[in-house]
VOPANU-51777 format. One record per residue (C-alpha): residue number from 1; residue in one letter; chain; x, z, y. Coordinates in pm, 1 decimal. Layout:
BEGIN
(ketor NUM A A (X Z Y))
...
END
This chain:
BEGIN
(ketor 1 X A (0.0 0.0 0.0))
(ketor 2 X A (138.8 -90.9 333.0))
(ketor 3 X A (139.2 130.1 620.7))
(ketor 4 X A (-29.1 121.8 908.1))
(ketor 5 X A (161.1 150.7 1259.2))
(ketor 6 X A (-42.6 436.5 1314.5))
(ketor 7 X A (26.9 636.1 995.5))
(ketor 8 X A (400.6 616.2 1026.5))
(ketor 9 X A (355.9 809.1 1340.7))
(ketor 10 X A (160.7 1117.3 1118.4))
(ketor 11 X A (441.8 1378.4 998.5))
(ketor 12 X A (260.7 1553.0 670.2))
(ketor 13 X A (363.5 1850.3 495.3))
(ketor 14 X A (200.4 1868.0 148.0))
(ketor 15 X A (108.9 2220.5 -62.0))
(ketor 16 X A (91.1 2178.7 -416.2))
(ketor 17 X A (-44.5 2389.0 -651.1))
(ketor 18 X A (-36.7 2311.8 -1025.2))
(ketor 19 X A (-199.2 2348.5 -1378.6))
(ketor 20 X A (-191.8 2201.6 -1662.8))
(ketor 21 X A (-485.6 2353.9 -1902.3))
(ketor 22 X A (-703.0 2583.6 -1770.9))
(ketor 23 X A (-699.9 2628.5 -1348.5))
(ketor 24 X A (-747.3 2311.6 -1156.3))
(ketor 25 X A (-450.6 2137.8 -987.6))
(ketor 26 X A (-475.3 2090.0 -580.1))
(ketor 27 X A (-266.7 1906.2 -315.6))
(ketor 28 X A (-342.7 1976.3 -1.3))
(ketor 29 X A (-169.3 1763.1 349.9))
(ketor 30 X A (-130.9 1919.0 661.4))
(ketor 31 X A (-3.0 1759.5 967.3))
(ketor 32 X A (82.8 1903.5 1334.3))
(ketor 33 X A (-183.0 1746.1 1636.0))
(ketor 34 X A (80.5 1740.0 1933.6))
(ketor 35 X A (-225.6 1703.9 2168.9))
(ketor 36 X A (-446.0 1990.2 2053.3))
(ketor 37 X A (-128.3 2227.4 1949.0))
(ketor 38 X A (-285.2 2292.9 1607.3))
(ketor 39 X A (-230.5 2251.2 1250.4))
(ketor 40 X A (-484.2 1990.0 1097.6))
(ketor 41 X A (-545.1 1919.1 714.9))
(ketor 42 X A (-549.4 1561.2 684.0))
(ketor 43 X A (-601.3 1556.5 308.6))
(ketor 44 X A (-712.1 1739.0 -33.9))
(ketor 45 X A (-755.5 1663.4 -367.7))
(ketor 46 X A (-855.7 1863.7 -685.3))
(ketor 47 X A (-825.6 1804.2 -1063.3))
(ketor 48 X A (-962.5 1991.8 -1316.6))
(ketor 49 X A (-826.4 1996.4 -1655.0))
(ketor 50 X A (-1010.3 2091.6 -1996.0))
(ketor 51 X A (-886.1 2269.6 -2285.8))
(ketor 52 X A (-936.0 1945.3 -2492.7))
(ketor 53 X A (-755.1 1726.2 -2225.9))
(ketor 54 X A (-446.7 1875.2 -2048.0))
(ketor 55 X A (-383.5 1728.0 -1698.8))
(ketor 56 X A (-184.2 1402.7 -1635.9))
(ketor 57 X A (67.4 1499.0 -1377.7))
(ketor 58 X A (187.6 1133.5 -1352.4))
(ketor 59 X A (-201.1 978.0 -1295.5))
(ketor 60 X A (-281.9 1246.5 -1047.4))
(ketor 61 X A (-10.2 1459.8 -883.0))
(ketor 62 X A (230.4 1181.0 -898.1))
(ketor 63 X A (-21.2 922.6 -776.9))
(ketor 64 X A (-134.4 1105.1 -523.7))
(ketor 65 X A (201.3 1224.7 -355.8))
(ketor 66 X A (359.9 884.4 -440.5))
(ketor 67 X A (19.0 733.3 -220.9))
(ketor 68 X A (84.9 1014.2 62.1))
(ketor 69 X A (482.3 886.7 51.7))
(ketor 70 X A (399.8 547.1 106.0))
(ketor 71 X A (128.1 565.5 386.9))
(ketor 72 X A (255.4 846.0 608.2))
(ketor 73 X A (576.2 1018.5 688.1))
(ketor 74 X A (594.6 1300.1 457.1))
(ketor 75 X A (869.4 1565.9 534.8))
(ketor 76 X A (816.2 1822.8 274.1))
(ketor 77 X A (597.5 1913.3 -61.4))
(ketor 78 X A (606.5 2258.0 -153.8))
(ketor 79 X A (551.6 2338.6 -477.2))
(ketor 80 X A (612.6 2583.3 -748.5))
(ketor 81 X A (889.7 2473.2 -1046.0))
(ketor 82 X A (649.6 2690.4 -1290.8))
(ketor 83 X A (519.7 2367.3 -1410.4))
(ketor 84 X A (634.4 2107.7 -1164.0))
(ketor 85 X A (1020.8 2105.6 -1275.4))
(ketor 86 X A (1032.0 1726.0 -1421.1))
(ketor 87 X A (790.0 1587.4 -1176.6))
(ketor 88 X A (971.2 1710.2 -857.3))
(ketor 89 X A (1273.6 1559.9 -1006.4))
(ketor 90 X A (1112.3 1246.8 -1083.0))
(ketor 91 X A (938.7 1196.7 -727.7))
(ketor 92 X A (1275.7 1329.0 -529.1))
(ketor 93 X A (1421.6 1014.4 -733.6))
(ketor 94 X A (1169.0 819.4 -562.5))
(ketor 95 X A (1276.3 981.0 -176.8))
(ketor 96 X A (1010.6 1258.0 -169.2))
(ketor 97 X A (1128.0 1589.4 -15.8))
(ketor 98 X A (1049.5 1812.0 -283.0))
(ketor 99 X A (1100.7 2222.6 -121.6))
(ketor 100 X A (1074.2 2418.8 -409.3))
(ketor 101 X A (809.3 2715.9 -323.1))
(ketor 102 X A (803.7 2986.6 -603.0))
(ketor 103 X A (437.0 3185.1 -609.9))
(ketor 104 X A (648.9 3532.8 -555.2))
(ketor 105 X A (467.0 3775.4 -373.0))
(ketor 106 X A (733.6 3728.0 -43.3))
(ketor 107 X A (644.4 3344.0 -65.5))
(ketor 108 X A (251.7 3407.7 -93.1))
(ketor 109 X A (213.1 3701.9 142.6))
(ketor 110 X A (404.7 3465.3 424.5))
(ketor 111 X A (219.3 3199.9 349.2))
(ketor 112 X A (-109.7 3385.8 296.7))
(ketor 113 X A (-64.4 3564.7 706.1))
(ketor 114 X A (43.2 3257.1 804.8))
(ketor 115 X A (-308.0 3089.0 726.5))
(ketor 116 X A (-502.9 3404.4 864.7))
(ketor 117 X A (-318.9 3396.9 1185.1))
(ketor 118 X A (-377.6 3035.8 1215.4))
(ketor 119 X A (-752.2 3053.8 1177.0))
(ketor 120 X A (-772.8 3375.0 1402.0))
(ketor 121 X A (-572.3 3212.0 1662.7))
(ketor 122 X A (-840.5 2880.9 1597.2))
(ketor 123 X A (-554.1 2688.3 1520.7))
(ketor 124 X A (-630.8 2547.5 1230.8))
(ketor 125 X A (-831.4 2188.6 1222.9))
(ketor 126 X A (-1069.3 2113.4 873.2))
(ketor 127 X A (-1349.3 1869.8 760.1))
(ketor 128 X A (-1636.6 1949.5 598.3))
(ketor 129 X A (-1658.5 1971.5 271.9))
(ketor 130 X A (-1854.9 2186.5 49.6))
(ketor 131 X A (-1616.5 2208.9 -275.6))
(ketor 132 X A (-1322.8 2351.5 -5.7))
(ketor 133 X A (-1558.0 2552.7 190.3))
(ketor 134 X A (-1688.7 2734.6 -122.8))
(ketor 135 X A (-1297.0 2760.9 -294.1))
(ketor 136 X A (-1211.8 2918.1 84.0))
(ketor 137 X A (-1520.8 3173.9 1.7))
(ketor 138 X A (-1412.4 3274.0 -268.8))
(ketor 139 X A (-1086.9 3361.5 -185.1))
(ketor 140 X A (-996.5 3747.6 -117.9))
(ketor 141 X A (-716.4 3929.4 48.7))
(ketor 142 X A (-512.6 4163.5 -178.0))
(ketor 143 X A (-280.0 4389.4 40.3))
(ketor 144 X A (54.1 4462.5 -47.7))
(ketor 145 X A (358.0 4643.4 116.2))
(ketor 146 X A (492.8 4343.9 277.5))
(ketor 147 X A (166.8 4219.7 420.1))
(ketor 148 X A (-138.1 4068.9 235.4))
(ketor 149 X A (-174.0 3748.4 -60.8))
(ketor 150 X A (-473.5 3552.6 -132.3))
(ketor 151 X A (-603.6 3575.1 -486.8))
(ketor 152 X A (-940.6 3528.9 -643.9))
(ketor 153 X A (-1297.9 3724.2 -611.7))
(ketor 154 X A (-1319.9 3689.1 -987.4))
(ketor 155 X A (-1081.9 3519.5 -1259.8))
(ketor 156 X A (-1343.2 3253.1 -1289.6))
(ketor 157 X A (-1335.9 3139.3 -890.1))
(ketor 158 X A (-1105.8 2902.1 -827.5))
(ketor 159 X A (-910.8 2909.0 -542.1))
(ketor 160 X A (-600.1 2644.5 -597.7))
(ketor 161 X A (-689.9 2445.8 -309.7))
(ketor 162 X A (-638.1 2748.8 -46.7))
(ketor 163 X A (-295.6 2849.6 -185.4))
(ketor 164 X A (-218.8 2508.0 -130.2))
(ketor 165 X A (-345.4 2456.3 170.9))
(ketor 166 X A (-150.6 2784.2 281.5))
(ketor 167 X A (174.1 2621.6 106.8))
(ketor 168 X A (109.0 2304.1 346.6))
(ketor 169 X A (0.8 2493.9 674.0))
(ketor 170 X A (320.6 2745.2 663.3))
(ketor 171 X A (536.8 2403.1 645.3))
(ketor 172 X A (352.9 2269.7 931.1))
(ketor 173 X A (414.2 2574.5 1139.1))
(ketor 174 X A (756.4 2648.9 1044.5))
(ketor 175 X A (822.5 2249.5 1103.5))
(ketor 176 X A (716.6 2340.0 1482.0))
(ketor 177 X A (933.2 2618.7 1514.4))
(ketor 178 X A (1227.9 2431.3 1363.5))
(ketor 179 X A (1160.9 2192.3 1659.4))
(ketor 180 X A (1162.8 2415.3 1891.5))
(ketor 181 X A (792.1 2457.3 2014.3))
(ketor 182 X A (611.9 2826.6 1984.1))
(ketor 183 X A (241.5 2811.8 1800.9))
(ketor 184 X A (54.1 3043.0 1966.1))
(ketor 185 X A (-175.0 3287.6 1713.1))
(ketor 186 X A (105.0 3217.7 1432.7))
(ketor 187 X A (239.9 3524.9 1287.6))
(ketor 188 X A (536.9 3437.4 1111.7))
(ketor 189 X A (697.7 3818.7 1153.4))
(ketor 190 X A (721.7 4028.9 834.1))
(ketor 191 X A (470.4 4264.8 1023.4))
(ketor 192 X A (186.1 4344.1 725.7))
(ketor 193 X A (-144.4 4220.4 856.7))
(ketor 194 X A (-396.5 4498.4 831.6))
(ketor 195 X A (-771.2 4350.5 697.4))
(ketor 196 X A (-1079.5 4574.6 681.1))
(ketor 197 X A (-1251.2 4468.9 351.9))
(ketor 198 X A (-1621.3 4557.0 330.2))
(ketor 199 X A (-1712.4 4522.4 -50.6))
(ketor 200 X A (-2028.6 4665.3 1.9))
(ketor 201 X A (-2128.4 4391.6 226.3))
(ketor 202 X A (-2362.2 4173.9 98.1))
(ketor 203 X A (-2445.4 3808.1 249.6))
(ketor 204 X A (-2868.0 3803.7 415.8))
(ketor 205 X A (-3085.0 3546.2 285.0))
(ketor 206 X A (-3135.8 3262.8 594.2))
(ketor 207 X A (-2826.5 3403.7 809.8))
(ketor 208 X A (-2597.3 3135.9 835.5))
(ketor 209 X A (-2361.4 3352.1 1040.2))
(ketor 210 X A (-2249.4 3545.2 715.2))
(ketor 211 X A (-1852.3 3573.0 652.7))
(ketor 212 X A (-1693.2 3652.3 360.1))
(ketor 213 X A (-1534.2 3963.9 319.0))
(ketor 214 X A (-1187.3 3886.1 335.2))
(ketor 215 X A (-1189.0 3678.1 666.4))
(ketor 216 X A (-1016.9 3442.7 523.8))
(ketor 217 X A (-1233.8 3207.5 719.5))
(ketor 218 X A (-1432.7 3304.9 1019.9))
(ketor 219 X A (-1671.5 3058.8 1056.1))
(ketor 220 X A (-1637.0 3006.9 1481.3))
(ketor 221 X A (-1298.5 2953.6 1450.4))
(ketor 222 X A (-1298.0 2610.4 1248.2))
(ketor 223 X A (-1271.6 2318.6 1468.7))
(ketor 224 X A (-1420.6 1988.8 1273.3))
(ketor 225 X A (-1177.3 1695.7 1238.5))
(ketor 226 X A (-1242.3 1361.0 1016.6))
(ketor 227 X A (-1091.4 1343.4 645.9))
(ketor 228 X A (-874.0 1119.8 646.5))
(ketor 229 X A (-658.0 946.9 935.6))
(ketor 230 X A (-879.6 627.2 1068.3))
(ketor 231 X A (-765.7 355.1 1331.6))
(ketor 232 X A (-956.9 517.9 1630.9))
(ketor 233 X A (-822.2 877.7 1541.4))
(ketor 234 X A (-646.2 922.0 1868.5))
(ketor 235 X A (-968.0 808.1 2065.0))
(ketor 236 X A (-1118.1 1078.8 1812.9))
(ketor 237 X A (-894.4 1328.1 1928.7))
(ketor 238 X A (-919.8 1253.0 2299.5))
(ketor 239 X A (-1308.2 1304.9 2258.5))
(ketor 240 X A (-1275.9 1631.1 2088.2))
(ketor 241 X A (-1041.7 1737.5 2332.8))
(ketor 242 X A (-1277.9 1642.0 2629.7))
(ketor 243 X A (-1518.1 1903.9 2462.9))
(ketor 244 X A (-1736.1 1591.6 2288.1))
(ketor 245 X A (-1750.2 1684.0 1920.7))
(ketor 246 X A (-1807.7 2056.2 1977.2))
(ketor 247 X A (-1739.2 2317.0 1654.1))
(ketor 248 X A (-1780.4 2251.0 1328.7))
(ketor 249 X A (-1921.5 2610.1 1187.2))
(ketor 250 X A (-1919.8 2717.4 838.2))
END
């Protein structure tokens, strides 16, 4: 696939999380909007394996980064070597910039503030869509002495797609700081960030306005953004800018 003048221009940092049998596999692409000063996710995708048919790495994780490679200007995939040891090899063969990211609890807890700070500073760009909204909701925050980690409600939620998209907004930020420009409502200090979790809470039938517990995702604080990079994005992003497209509230 050739690229597009316009896609050259978008600098992408990719969060992969992987499985091979039982949770699903998600890559998740973040890029940095110079105009709006935010992190924006430009791209997800999600495969679920079955007992009777392991994942194929090379028709899906491969594919997909390989695809992301070839249309934009990719400066880092972080993934974990637990099960992505051959393919990272593979792809860096092929001029990817695989960053190994191991799931330890100092690598998730950074990444995991990282994300909350983003969306509490409503810095943080999505699109809607209802398979990532309800992974995000099910998503908890697990403190720990060095700060706080996402993991899941229950063993059978699956939340792949927000470590990932953690993974890809921490390399967006830290890609910002690297080139010298601050992100304002970005905690990247080792200071723990303290959560009030209300288990007891429990969501009201009709109210819309409802948050999950964790606040992983306050629902004002989510600005909407298309799926995918299109020709008229930057006329997209002037409108938004000029107050046109208003909030996009979960």
């Amino acid at each position: 696939m050739r690229r597009s003048w316009r896609e050259r221009l978008y600098l992408l940092w990719v969060g992969v999380d992987a499985s091979v049998k039982r949770d699903s596999t998600a890559i998740v692409a973040c890029t940095w909007d110079q105009e709006r000063s935010k992190v924006r996710l430009v791209l997800h995708r999600v495969f679920q394996p079955t007992v009777k048919e392991p994942l194929d790495f090379e028709a899906t994780v491969e594919h997909t980064l390989l695809d992301l490679h070839e249309r934009f200007n990719v400066q880092e995939v972080r993934f974990d070597p637990y099960q992505l040891v051959s393919v990272a090899q593979g792809l860096t063969g092929q001029g990817l910039p695989m960053v190994e990211f191991p799931q330890t609890v100092g690598n998730l807890t950074e990444a995991s503030s990282n994300l909350y700070e983003l969306i509490k500073g409503s810095n943080l760009m999505v699109y809607s869509d209802d398979r990532l909204r309800k992974s995000i909701m099910q998503a908890v925050a697990v403190e720990t002495p060095r700060g706080w980690r996402i993991a899941k409600e229950k063993a059978s939620h699956p939340i792949d797609v927000v470590v990932a998209l953690a993974q890809a907004a921490l390399g967006a930020v830290k890609g910002q700081t690297i080139a010298g420009q601050s992100v304002e409502g970005a905690g990247l200090s080792s200071t723990p960030t303290k959560l009030v979790l209300d288990r007891d809470e429990k969501p009201v039938k009709g109210d819309d306005r409802w948050a999950h517990p964790s606040e992983l995702i306050a629902r004002d604080r989510l600005d909407y953004a298309r799926p995918d990079p299109a020709p008229s994005i930057r006329d997209e992003w002037n409108y938004l800018g000029r107050g046109g497209g208003g909030k996009y509230r979960w």
